[in-house]
C-alpha positions as CSV (number, residue, x, y, z in Angstrom):
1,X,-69.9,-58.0,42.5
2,X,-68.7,-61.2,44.0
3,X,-65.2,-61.9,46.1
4,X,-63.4,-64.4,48.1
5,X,-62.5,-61.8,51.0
6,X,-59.1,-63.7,51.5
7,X,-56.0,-61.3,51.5
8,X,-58.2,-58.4,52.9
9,X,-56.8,-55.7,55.5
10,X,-53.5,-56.0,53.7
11,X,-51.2,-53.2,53.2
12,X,-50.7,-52.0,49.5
13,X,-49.9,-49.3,47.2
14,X,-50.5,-48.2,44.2
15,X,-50.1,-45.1,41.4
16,X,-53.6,-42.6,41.4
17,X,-53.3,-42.9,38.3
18,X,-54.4,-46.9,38.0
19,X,-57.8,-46.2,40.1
20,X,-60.4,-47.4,38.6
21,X,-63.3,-45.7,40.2
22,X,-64.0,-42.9,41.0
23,X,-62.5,-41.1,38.2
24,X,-58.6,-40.3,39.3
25,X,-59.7,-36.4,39.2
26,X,-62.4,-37.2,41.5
27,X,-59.7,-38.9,43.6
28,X,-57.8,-35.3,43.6
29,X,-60.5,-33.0,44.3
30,X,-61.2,-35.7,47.9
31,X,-57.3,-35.3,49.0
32,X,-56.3,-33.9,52.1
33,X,-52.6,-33.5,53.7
34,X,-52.3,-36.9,55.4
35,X,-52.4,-38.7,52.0
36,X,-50.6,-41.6,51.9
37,X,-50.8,-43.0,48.5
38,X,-50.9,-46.6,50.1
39,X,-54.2,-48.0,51.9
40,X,-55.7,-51.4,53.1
41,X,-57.1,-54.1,50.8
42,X,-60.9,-54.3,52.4
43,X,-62.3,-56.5,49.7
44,X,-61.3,-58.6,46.6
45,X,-63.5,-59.1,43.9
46,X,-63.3,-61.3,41.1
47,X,-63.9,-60.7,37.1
48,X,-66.3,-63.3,36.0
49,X,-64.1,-66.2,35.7
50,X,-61.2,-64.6,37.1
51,X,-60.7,-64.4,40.9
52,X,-59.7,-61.3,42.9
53,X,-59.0,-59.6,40.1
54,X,-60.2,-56.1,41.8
55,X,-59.2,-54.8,45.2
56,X,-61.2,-52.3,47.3
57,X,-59.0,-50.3,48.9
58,X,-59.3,-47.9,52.4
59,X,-56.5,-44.8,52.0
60,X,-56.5,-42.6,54.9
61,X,-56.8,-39.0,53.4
62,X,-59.6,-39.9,50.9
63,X,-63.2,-40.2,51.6
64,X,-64.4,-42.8,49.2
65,X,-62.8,-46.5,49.0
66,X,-60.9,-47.4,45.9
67,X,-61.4,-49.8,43.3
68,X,-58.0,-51.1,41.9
69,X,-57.0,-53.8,39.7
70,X,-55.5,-56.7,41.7
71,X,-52.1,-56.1,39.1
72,X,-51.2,-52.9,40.2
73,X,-50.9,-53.3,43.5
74,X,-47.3,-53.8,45.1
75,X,-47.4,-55.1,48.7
C-alpha cells in the first residue's frame, strides 16, 4: 500500500456502514461509550493509478484504525 501522507491528521466523519475493513460488525463488537463516529485521517493511500483514494482513519472508542474510501468522508 502506497500514499502521499498529505491531508493526514485531519478531522472527518463518516457512516460505519462505508468501512471498509474490518468488517462493519467487527467495527460493533470493538465500540465502547465514547464513540464518536468521526476520527483523524492518519494515512492516505492511493488505488493504483488513483491517488488517496483510501483513508486510514484513528476514532477514539475503537481499537483498530479504519480503512475508508477517500468519497465518503465529509470534513
Amino acid at each position: 500500500m502506497t500514499g502521499s501522507g498529505t491531508k493526514t491528521r485531519r478531522p472527518c466523519s463518516f457512516r460505519l456502514a462505508d468501512v471498509l475493513c474490518p468488517e462493519p460488525r467487527q467495527v460493533l463488537v470493538q465500540l465502547t461509550p465514547e464513540l464518536e463516529v468521526s476520527g483523524e485521517v492518519v494515512f492516505m493511500s492511493d488505488q493504483g493509478q488513483q491517488p488517496d483514494r483510501f483513508a486510514i482513519v484513528n476514532v477514539e472508542g475503537i481499537l483498530s484504525p479504519l480503512i475508508v474510501r477517500t468519497e465518503n468522508l465529509r470534513g
